[in-house]
Backbone of each chain as ProteinMPNN parsed JSONL, in Angstrom:
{"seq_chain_A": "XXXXXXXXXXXXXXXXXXXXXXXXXXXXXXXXXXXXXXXXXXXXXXXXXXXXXXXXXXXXXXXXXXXXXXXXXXXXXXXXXXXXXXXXXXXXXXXXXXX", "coords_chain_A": {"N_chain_A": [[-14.539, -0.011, 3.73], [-14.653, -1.015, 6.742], [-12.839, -0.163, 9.283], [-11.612, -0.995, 12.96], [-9.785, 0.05, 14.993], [-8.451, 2.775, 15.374], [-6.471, 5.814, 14.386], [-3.495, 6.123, 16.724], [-4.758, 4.543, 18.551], [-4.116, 2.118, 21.435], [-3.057, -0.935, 21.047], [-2.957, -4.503, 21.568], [-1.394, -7.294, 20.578], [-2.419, -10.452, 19.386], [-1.607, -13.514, 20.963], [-1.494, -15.904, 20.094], [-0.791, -18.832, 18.211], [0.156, -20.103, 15.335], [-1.016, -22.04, 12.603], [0.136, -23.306, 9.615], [0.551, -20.65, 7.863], [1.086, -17.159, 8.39], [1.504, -13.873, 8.538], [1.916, -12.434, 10.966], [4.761, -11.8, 12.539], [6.689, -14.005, 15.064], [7.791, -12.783, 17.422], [6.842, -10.142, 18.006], [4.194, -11.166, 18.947], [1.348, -11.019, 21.347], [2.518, -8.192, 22.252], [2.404, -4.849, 23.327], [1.418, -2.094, 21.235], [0.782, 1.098, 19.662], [-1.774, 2.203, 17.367], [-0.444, 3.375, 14.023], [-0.493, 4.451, 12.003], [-3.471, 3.359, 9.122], [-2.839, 1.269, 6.422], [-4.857, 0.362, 4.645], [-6.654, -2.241, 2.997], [-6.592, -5.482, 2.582], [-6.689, -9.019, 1.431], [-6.95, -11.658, 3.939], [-3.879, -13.49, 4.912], [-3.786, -15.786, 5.942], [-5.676, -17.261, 4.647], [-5.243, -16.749, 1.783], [-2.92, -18.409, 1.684], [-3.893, -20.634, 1.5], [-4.213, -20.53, -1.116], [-7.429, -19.232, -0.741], [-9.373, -16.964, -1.963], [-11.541, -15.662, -2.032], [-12.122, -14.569, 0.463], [-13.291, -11.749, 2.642], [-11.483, -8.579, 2.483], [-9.421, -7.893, 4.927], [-8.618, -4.878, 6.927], [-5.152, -3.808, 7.496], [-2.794, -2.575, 9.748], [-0.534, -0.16, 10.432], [2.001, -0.679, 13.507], [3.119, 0.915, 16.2], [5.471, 0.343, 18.18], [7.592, 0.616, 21.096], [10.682, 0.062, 21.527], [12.02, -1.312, 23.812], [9.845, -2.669, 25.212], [9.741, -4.028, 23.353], [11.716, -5.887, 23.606], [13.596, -7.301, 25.788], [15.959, -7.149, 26.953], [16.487, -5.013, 25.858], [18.934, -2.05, 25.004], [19.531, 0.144, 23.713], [18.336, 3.487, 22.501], [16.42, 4.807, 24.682], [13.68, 5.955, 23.447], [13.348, 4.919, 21.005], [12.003, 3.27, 18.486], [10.14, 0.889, 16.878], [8.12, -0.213, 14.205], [5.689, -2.554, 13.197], [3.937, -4.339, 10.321], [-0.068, -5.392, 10.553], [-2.424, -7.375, 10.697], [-6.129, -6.767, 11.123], [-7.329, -8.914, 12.324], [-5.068, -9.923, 14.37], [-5.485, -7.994, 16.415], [-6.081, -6.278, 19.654], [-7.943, -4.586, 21.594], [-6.03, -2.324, 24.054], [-6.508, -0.58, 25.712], [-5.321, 2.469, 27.313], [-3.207, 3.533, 26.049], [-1.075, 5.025, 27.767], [-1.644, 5.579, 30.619]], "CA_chain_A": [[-13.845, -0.752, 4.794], [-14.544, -0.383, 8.335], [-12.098, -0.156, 10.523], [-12.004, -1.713, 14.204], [-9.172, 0.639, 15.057], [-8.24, 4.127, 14.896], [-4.713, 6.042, 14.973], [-3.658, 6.671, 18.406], [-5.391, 3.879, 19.729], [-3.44, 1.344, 21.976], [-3.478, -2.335, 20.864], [-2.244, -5.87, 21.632], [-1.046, -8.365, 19.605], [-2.664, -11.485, 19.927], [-0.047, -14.423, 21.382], [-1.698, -17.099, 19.81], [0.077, -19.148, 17.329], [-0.195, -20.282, 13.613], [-0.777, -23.02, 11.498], [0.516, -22.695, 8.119], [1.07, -19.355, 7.495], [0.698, -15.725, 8.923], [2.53, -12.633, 8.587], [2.532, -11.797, 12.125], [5.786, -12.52, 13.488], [6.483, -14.286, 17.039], [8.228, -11.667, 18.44], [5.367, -9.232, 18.267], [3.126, -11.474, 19.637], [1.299, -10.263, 23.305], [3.297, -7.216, 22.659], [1.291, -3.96, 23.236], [1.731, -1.04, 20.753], [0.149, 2.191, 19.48], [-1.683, 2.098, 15.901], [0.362, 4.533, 13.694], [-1.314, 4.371, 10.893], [-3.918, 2.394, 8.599], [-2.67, 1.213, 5.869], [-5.496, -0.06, 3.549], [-7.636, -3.691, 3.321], [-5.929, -6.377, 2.001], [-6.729, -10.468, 2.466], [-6.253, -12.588, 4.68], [-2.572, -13.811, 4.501], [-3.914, -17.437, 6.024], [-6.647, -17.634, 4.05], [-4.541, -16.709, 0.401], [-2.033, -19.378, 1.671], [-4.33, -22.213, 1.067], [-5.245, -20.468, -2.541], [-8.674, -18.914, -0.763], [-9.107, -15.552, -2.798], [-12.898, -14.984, -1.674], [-12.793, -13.803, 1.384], [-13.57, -9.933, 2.189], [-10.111, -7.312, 2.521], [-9.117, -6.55, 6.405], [-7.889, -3.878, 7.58], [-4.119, -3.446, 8.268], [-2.219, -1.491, 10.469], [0.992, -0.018, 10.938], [1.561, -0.682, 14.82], [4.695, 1.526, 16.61], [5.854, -0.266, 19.567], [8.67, 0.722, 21.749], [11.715, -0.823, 21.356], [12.067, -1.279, 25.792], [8.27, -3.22, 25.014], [9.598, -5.495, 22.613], [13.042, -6.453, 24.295], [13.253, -7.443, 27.864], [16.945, -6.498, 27.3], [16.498, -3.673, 24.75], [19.823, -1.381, 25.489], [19.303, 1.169, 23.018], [17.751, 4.854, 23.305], [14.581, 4.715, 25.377], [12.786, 6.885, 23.026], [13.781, 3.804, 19.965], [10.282, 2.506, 18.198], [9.47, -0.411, 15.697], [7.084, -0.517, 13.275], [5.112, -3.791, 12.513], [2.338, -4.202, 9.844], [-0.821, -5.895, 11.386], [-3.874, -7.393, 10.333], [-6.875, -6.277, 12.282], [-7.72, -10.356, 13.505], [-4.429, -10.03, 15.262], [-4.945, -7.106, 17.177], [-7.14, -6.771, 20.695], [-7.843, -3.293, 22.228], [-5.512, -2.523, 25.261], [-6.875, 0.796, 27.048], [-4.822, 3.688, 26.316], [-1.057, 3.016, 26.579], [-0.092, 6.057, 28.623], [-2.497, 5.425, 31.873]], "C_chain_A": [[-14.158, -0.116, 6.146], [-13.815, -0.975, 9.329], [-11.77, -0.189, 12.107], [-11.358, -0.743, 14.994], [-8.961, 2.343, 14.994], [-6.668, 4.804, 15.264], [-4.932, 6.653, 15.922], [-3.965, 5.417, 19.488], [-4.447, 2.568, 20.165], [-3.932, -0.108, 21.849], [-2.58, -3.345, 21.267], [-2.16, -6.684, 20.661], [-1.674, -9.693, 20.038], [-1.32, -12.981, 20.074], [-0.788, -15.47, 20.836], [-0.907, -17.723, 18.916], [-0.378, -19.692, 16.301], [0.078, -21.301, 13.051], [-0.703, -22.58, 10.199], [1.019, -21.779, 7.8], [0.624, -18.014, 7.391], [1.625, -14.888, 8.977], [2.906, -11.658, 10.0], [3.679, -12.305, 12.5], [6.093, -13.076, 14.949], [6.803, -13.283, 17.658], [7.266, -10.516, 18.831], [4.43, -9.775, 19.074], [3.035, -11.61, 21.139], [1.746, -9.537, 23.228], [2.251, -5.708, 22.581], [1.703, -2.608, 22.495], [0.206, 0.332, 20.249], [-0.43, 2.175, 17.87], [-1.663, 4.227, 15.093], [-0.322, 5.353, 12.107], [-2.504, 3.305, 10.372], [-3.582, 2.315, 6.942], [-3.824, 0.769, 4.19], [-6.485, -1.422, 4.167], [-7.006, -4.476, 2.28], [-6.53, -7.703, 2.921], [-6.363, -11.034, 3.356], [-5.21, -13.705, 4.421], [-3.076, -15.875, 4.967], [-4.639, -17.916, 5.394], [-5.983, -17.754, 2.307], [-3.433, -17.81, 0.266], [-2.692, -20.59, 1.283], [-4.819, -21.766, -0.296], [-6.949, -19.43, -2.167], [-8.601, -17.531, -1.322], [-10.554, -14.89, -2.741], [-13.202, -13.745, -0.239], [-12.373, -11.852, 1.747], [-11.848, -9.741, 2.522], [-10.526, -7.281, 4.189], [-8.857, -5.769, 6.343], [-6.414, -4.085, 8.053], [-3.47, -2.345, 8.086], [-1.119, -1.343, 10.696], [1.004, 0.653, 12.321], [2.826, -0.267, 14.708], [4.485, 1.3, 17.874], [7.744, 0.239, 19.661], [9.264, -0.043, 21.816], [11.876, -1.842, 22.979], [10.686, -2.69, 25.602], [8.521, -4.758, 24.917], [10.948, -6.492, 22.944], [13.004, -6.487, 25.098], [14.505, -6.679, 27.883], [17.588, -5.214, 26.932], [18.006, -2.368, 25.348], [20.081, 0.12, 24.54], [18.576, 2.128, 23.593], [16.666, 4.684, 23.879], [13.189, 5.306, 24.242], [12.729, 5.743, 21.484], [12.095, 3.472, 19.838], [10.576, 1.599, 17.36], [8.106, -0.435, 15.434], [6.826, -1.859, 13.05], [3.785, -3.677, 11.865], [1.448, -5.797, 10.076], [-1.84, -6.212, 10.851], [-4.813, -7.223, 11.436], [-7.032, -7.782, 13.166], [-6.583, -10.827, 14.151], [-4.58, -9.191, 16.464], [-6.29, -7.536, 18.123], [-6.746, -5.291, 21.349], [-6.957, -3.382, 23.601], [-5.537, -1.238, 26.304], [-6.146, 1.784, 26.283], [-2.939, 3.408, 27.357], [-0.562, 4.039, 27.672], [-0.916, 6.468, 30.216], [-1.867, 5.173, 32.748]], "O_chain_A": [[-13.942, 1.041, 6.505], [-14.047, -1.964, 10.024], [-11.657, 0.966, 12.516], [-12.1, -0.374, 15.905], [-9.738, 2.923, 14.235], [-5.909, 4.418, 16.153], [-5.858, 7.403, 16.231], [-3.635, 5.279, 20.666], [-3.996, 1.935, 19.211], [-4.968, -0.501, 22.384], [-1.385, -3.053, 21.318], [-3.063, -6.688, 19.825], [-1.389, -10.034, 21.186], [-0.388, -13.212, 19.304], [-0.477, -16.385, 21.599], [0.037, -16.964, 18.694], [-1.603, -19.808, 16.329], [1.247, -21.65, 12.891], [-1.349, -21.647, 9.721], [2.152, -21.923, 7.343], [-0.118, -17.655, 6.477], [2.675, -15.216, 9.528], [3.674, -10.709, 10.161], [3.603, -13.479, 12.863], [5.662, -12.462, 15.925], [6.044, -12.842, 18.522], [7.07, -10.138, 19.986], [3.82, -9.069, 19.877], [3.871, -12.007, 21.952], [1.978, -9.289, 24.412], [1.384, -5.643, 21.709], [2.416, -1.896, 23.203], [-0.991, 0.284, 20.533], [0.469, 2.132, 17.03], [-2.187, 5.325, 15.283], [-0.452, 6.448, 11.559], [-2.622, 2.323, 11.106], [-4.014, 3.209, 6.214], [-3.498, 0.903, 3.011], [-6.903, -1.593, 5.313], [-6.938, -4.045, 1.129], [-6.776, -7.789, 4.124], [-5.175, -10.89, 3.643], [-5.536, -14.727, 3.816], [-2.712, -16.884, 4.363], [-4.551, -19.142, 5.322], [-6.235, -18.765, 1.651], [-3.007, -18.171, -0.831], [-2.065, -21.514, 0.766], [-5.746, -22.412, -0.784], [-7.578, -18.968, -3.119], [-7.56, -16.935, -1.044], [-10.785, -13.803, -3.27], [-13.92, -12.77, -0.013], [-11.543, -11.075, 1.274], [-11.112, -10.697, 2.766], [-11.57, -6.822, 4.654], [-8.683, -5.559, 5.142], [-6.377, -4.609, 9.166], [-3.37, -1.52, 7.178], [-0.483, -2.277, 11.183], [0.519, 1.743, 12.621], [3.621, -0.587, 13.824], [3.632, 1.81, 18.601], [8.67, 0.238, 18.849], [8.776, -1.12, 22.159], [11.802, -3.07, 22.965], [11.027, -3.765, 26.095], [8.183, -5.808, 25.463], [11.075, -7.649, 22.544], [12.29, -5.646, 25.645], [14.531, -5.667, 28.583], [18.575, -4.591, 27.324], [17.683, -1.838, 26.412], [20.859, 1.006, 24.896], [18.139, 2.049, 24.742], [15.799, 4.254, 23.118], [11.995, 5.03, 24.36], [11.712, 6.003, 20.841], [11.239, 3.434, 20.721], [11.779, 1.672, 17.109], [7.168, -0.623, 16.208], [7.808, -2.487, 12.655], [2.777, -3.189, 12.376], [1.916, -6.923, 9.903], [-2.431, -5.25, 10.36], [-4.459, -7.471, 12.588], [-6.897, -7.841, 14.388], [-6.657, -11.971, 14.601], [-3.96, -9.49, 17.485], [-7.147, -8.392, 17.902], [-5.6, -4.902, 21.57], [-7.089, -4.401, 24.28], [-4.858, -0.997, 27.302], [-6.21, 1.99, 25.071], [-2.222, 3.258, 28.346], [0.38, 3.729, 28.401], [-0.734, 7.539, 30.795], [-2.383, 5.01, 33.854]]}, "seq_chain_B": "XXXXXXXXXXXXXXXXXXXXXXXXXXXXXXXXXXXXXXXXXXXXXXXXXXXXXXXXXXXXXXXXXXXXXXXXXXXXXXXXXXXXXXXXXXXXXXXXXXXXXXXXXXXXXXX", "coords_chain_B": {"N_chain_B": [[11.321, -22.34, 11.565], [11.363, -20.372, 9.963], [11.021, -18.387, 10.971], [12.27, -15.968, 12.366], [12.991, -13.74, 13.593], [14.67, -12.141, 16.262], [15.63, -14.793, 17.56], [18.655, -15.223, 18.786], [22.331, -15.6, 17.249], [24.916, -16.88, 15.946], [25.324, -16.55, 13.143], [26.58, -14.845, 10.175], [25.708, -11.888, 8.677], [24.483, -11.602, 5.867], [25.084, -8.804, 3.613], [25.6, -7.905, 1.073], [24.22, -7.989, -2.338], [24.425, -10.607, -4.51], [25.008, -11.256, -7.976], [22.267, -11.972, -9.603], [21.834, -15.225, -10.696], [20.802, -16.219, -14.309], [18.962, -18.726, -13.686], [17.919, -17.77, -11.452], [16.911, -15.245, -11.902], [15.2, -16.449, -14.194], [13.205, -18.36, -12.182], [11.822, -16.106, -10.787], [10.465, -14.649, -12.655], [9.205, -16.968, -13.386], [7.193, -17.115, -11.386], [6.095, -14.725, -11.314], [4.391, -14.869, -13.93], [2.812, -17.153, -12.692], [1.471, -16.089, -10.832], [0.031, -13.551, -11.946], [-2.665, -11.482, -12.139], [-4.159, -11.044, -14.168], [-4.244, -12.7, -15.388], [-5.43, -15.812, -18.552], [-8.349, -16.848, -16.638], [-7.191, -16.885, -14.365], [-4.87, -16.311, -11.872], [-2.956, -19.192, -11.086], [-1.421, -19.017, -8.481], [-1.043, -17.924, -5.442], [0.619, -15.345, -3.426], [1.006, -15.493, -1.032], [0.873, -18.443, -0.899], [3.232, -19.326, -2.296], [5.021, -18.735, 0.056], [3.704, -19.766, 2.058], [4.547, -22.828, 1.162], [7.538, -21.988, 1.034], [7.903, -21.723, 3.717], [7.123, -24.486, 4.784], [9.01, -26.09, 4.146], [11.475, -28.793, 5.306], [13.269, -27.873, 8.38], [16.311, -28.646, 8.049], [16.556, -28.854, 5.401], [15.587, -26.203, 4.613], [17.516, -24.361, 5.786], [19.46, -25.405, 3.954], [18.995, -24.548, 1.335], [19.338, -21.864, -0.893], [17.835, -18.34, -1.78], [16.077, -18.464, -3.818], [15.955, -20.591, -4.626], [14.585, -22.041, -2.911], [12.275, -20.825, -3.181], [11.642, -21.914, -5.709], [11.201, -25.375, -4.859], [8.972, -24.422, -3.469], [7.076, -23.442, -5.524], [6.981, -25.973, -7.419], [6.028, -27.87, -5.732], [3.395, -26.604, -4.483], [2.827, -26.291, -7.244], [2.242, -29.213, -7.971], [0.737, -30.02, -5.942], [-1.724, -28.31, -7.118], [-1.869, -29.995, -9.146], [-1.395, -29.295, -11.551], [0.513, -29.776, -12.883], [2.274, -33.368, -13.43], [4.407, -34.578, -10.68], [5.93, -37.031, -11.497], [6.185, -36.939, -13.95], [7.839, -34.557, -14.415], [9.699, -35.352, -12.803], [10.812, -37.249, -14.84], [11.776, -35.567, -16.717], [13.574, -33.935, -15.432], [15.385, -35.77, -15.203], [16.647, -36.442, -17.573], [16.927, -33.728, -18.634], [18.815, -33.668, -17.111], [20.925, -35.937, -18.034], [21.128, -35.187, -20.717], [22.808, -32.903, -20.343], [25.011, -34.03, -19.39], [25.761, -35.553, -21.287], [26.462, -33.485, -23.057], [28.465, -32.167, -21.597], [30.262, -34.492, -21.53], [31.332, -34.146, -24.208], [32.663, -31.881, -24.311], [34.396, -31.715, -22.733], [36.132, -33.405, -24.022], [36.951, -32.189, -26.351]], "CA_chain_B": [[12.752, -22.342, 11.67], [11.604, -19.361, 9.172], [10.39, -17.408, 11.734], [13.949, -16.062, 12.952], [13.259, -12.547, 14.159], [14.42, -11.685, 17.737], [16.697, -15.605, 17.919], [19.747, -15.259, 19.183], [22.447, -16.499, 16.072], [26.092, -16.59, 15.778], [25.481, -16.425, 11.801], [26.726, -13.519, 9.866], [24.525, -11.347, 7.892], [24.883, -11.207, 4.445], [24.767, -7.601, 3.575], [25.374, -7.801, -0.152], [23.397, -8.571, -3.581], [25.296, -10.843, -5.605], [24.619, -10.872, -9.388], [21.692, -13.053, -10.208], [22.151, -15.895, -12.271], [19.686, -16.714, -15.226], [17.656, -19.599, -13.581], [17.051, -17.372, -10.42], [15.772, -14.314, -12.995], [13.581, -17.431, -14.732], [12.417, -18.289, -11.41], [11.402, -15.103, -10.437], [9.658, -14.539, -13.861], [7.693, -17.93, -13.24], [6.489, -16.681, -10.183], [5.079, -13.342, -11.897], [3.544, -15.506, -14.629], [1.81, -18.051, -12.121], [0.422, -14.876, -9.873], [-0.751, -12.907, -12.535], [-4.505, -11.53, -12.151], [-4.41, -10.593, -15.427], [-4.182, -14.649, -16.738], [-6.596, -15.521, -18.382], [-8.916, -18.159, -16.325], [-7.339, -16.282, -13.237], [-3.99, -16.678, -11.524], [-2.531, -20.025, -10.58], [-1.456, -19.1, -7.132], [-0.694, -16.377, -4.774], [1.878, -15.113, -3.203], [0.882, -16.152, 0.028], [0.992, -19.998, -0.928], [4.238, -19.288, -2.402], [5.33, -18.396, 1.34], [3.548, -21.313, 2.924], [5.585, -23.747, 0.857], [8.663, -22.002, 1.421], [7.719, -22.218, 5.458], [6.894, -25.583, 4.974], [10.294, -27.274, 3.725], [12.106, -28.982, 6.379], [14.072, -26.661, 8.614], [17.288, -28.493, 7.362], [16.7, -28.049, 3.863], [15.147, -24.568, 4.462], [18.884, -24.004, 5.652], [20.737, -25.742, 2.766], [18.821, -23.846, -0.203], [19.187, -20.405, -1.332], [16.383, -17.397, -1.42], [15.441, -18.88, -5.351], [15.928, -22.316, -4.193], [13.412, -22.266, -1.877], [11.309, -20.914, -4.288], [11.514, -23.086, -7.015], [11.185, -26.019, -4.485], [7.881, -24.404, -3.082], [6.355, -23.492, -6.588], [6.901, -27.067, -7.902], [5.144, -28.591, -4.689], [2.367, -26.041, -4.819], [2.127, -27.053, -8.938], [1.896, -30.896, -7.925], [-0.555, -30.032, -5.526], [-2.526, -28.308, -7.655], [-2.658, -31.068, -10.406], [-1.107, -28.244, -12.872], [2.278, -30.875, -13.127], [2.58, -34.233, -12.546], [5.27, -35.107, -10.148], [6.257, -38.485, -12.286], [6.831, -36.625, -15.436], [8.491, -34.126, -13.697], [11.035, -36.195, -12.309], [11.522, -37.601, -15.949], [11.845, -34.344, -17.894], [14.734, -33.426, -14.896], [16.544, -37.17, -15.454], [16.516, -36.562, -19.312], [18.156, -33.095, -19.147], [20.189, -33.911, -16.114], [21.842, -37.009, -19.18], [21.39, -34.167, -21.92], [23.946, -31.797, -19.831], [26.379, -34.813, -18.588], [26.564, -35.546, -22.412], [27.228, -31.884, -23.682], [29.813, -31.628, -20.888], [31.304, -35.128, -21.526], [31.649, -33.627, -25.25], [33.208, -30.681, -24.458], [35.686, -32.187, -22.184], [37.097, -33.824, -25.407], [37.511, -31.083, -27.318]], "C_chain_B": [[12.547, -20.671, 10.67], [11.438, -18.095, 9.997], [11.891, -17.129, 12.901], [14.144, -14.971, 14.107], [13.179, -12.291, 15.837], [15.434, -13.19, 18.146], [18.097, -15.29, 18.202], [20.472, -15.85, 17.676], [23.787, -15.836, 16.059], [26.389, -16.257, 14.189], [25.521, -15.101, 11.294], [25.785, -13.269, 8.864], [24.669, -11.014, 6.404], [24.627, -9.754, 3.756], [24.797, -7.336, 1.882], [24.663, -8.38, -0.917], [24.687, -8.934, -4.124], [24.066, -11.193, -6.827], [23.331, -12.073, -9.057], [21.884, -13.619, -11.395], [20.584, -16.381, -13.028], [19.039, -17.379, -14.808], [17.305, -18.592, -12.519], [16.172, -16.06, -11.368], [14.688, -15.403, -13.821], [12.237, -17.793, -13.278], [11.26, -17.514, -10.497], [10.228, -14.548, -11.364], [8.303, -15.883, -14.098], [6.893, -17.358, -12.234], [5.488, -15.171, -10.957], [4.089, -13.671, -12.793], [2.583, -16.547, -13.904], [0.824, -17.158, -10.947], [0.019, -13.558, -10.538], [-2.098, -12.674, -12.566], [-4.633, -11.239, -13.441], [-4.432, -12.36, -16.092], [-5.492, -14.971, -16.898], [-6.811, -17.143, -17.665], [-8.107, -17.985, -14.562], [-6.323, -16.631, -12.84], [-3.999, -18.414, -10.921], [-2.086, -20.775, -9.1], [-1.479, -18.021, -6.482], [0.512, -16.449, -4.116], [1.882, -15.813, -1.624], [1.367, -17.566, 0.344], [2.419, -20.49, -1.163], [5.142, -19.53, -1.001], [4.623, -19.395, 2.293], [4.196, -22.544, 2.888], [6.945, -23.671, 1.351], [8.649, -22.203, 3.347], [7.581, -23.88, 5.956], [8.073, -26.515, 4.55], [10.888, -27.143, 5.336], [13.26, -28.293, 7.128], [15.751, -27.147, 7.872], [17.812, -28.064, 6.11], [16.811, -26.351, 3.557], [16.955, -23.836, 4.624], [19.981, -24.116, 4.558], [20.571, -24.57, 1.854], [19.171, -22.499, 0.046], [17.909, -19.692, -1.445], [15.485, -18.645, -2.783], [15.245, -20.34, -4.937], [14.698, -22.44, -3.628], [12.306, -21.816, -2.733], [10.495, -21.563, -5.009], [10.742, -24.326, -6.002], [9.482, -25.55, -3.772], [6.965, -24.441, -4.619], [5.931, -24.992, -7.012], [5.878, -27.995, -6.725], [3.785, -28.181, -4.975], [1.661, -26.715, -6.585], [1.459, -28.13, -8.607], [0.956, -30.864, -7.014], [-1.865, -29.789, -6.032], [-3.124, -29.201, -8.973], [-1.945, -30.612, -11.857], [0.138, -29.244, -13.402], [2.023, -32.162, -12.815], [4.148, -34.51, -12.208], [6.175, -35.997, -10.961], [7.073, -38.008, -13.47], [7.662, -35.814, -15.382], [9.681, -34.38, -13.505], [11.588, -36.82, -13.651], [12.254, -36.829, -16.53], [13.5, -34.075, -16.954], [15.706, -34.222, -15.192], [16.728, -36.751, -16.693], [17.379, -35.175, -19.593], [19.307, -32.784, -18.056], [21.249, -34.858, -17.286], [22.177, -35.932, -20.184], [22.76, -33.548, -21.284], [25.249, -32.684, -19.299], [26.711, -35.05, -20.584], [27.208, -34.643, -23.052], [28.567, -31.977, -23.141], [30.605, -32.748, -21.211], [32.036, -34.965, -23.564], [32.576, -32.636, -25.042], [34.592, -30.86, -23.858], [36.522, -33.048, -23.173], [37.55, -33.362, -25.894], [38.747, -31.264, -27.945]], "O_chain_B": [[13.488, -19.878, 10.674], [11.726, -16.958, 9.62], [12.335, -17.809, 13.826], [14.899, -15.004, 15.079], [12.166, -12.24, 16.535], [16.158, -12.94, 19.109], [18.6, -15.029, 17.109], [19.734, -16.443, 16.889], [23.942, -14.617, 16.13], [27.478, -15.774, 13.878], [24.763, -14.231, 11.722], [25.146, -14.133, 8.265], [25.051, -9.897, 6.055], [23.516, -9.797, 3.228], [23.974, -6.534, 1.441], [24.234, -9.448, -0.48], [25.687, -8.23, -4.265], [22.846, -11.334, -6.735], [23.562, -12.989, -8.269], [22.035, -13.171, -12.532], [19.566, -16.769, -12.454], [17.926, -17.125, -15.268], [16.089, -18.409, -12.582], [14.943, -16.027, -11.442], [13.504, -15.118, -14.003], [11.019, -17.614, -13.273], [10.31, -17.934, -9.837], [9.197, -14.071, -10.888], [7.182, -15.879, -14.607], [5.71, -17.175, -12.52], [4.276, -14.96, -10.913], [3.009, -13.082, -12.741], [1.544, -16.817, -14.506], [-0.219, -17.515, -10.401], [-0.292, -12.577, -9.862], [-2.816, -13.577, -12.997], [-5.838, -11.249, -13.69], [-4.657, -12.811, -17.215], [-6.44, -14.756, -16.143], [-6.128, -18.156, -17.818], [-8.38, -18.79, -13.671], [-6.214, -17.756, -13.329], [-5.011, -18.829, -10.358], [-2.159, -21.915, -8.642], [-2.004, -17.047, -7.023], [1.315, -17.38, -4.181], [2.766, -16.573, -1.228], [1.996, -17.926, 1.339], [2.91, -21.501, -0.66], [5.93, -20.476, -0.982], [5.197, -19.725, 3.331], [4.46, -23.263, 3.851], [7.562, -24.593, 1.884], [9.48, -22.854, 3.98], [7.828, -24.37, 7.058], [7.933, -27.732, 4.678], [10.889, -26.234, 6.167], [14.281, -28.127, 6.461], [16.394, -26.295, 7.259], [18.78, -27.397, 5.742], [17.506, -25.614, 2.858], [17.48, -23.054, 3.831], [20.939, -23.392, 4.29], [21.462, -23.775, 1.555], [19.281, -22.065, 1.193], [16.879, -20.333, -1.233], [14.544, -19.408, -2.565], [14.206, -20.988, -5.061], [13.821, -23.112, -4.169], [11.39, -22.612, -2.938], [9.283, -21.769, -5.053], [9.539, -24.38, -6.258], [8.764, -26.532, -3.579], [6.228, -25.404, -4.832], [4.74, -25.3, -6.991], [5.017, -28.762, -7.155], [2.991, -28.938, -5.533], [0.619, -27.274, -6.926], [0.25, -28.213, -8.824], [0.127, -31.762, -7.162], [-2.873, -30.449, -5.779], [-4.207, -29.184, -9.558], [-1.907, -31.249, -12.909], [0.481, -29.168, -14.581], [1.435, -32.25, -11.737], [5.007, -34.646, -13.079], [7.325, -35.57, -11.072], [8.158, -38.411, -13.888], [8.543, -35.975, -16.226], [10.639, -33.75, -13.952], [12.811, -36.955, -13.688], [13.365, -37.189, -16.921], [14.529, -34.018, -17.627], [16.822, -33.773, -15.45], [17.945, -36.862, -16.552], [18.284, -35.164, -20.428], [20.274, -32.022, -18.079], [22.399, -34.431, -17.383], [23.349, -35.737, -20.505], [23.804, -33.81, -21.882], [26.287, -32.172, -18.879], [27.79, -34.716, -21.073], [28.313, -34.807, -23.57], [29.6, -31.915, -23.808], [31.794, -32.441, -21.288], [33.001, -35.593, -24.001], [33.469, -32.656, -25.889], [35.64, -30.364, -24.271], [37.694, -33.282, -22.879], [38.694, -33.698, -26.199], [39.187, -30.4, -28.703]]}, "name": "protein", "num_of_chains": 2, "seq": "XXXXXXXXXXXXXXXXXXXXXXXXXXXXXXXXXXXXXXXXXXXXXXXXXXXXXXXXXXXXXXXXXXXXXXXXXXXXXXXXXXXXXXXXXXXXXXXXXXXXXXXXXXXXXXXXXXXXXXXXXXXXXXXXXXXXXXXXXXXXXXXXXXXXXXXXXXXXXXXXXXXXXXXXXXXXXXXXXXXXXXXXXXXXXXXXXXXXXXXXXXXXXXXXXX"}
């Protein structure tokens, strides 16, 4: 598996939206986090929804985004994170988060 | 409508497991038998498709049913899509022991 990603590195979520069925959630999406880990290569969740069982294993990632990030109104500790797991054809490089 | 996380929602959260009853443990057990890689001639579906169906019932319904409900109600779609069921006979086999179970019970209420 090769991996697009690496831990550490600062990514975006892509905001696009979904027919049928994808495991990204809305709320994540456009949101910019840090990848925390890689979890493995597993299918594509839109592609197994219609039955397709050929195509290759992605890459996903466990992304840790700041709570402040993902809430406009977030009122909790500043230092608060969330985890979301990610397939790589959601994500989109975003520089380095702490610039 | 499945896609909830981050909505606003005056609805309370159900924090407990109640018992499962026997059809939701059958339902759960079809589901392991129709996404088996081990079958032979290769699983039936995936889990994924499972989760497209249940996304795909109408948001009111999606509200009426239960976790298993929704289930069942995607599996059986998914089946009739795939050809594995027909629909028709389907709907018979349910009329036939929907009468079976009104007669038991109008037996029993005699007693």
């Amino acid at each position: 598996m090769s991996a697009r990603f690496t831990v550490g590195d600062a990514v975006r979520v892509s905001a696009r939206g979904c027919e049928g069925h994808c495991r990204t959630p809305r709320y994540i999406r456009g949101k910019r986090g840090t990848v925390e880990r890689i979890c493995g290569a597993f299918r594509k969740p839109e592609d197994l929804a219609y039955g397709r069982v050929s195509s290759e294993p992605l890459p996903l990632y466990r992304v840790r985004f700041q709570q402040r990030d993902v809430w406009k109104e977030y009122r909790g500790d500043a230092a608060d994170t969330l985890d979301v797991e990610l397939y790589e054809h959601w994500l989109e490089p975003a520089g380095n988060a702490y610039e | 409508m499945h896609d909830v996380g981050g909505r606003p929602s005056a609805a309370k959260v159900e924090r407990e497991q109640h018992p499962f009853a026997p059809w939701e443990v059958r339902v759960d057990a079809l589901m392991m038998v129709l996404t088996d890689a081990a079958r032979p001639g290769g699983p039936l579906m995936t889990t994924d498709e499972l989760r497209r169906g249940v996304e795909a019932l109408p948001p009111a319904e999606y509200e009426a049913l239960g976790y298993y409900q929704r289930w069942l109600r995607s599996l059986i779609a998914l089946m009739v899509e795939k050809g594995a069921i027909d629909a028709g006979q389907l709907a018979r086999r349910v009329e036939a022991l929907a009468a079976e179970h009104e007669r038991e019970h109008a037996a029993g209420a005699h007693e």
